[in-house]
N, C-alpha and C positions, 0 to 999 in steps of 0.2 A: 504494500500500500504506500504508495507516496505521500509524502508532507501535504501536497493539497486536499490530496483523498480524504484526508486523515482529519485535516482542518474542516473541511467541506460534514464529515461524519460527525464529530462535535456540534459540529453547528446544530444539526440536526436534531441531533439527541435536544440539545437545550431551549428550540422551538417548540417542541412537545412540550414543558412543563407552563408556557404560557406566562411565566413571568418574565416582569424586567431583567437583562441582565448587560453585564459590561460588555462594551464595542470588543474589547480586544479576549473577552474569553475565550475562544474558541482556537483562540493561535495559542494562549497562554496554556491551557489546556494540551493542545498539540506536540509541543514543546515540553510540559512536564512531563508526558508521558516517554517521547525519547531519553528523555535523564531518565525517566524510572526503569526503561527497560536496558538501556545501556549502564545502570550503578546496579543491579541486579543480578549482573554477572559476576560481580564482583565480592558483591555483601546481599546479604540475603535481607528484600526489602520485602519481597510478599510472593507467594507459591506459586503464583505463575503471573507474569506481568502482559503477556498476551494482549493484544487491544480486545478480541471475540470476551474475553474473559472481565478483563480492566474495566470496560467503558459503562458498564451497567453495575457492573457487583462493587466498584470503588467510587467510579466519580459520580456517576448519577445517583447510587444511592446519599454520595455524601451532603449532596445538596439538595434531595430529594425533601427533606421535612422545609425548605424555604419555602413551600405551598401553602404550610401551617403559618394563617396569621398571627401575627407577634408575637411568634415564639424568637424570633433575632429582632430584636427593634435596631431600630437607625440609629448608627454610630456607637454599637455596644462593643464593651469589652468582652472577647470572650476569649476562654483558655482550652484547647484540647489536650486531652490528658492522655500518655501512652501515646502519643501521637502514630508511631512505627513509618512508615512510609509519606507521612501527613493528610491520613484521612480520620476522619471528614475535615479540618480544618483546614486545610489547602486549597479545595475545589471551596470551600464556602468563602475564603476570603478572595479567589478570584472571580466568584460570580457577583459577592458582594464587597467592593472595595469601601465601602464606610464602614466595615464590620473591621475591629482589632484584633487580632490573631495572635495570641500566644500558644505557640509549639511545644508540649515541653514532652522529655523521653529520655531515659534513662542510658541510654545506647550512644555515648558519642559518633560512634560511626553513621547512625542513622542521620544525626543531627548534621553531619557535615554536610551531607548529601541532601538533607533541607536547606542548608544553607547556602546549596550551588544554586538549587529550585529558584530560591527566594533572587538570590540573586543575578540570573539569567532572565527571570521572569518579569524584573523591576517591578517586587511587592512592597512596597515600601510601608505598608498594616500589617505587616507580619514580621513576626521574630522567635527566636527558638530559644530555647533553655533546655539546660543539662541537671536534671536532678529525678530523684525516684518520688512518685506522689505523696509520698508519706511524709517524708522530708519538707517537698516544696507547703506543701499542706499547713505545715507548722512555721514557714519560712512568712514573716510578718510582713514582708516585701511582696509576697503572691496570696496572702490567705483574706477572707473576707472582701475581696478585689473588684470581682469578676461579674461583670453584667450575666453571664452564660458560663458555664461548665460543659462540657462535651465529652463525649469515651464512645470509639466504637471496637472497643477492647471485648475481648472473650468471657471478660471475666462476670460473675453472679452480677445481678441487679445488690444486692446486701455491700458485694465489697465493692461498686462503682456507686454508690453512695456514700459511703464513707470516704472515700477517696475524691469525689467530684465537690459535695456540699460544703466543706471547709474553704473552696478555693471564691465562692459566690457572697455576691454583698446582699441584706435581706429585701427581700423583694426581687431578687434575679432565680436563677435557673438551671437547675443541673438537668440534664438529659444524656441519657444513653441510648445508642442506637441497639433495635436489636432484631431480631427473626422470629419464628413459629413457636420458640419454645417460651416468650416472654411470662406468659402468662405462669408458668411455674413458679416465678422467681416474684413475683407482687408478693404477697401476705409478708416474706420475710424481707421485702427492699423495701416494703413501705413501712416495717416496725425499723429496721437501721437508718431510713431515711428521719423519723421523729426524731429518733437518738442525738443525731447532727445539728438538726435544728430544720428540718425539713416536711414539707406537709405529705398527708398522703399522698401515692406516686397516681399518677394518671396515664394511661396507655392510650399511645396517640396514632389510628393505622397512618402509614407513609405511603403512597403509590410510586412505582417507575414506571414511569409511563412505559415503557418498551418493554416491561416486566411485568404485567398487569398480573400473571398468578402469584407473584411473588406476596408473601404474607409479610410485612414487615411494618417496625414499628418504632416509635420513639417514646420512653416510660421516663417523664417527667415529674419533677418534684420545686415544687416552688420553694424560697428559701424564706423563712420566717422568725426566726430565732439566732443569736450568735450561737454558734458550735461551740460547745463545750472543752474547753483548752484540750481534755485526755486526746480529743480526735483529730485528725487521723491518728491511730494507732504507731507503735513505732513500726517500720519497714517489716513486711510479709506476716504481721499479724491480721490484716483485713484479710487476707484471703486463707489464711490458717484458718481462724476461727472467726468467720462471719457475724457482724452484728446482725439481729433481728432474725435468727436461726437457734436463737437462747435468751429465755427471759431475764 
């Protein structure tokens, strides 16, 4: 597929979701994906970097909840957490360039290879950071911050609350992206999401357009209370022993 093709099939894709987006997406787009597939050879950025594979299951899903009104207000801060390859917060700060993007992930190598993205792409709303959530969580420079929270991490709805709602100022918004099995993971993300300072979680279906059986979803928690100093946990206790999986 050639650079135009490639630009031309982008485009496409982000005509179907029917909102506004930036003149220059669809090159910037074009373009991250050549860095993802040529740093992928290198350092392992995600299982198969493929465009058949990439262009629905990464980028479109990552901007796929900007459907859902006000769930990104205009000019917010937001932070993706585990970032890995920089989804979702890459395709959201190039479709929405008033939205702030902080990158952060534990993986210096990943982060450098953010850092070429950011910088070939002229992002000038986005920037990356080097620390483990747990850490940055407690770090008074990142905590209580953040208009938005973001994760399209693997990990339980229980330990991407504890890890996301520390990072949100009250009245912002942690959200996790997730699939078919969401629904398991509610009773106990919405009792660790209290825990935080967080309201009950809400499940919000997502559509890709080009994916219309895909079942997917985004399980939000609005932020309402300062978090409690204990939280986040120190480093690999959230995902050891899960809040809101024990009274």
């Amino acid at each position: 597929m050639t650079k135009q093709e490639l630009q031309t099939l982008f485009q496409s894709r982000l005509n179907e979701f029917g909102f506004s987006v930036d003149s220059r997406a669809a090159e910037r787009f074009t373009r991250y994906h050549e860095l993802l597939v040529e740093w992928n050879e290198r350092i392992n950025l995600t299982g198969d970097a493929s465009i058949d594979v990439a262009l629905d299951r990464h980028y479109m899903d990552s901007i796929a909840p900007l459907k859902i009104a006000g769930l990104f207000p205009k000019g917010a801060q937001l932070i993706d957490v585990g970032t890995g390859a920089g989804f979702p917060g890459l395709p959201l700060a190039i479709v929405r360039p008033d939205i702030e993007v902080l990158l952060l992930d534990s993986l210096q190598k990943r982060l450098t290879f953010l850092d070429t993205v950011v910088m070939e792409l002229d992002l000038p709303n986005v920037h990356t950071a080097h620390a483990r959530a747990e850490d940055a969580g407690q770090n008074p420079y990142y905590r209580e911050r953040f208009d938005v929270a973001v994760a399209r991490a693997v990990a339980s709805a229980p330990v991407l609350m504890e890890l996301l709602l520390p990072f949100v100022r009250i009245g912002g918004k942690a959200l996790c992206y997730k699939g078919p099995s969401a629904e398991d993971e509610l009773r106990a993300g919405g009792r660790a999401a209290r825990l935080v300072g967080g309201s009950t979680i809400r499940t919000l279906p997502v559509t890709v357009p080009a994916q219309p059986e895909w079942q997917h979803c985004v399980i939000a928690s609005e932020k309402l209370l300062i978090t409690p100093r204990l939280y986040p946990r120190k480093a690999g206790m959230p995902s050891k022993v899960p809040l809101g999986e024990w009274e």
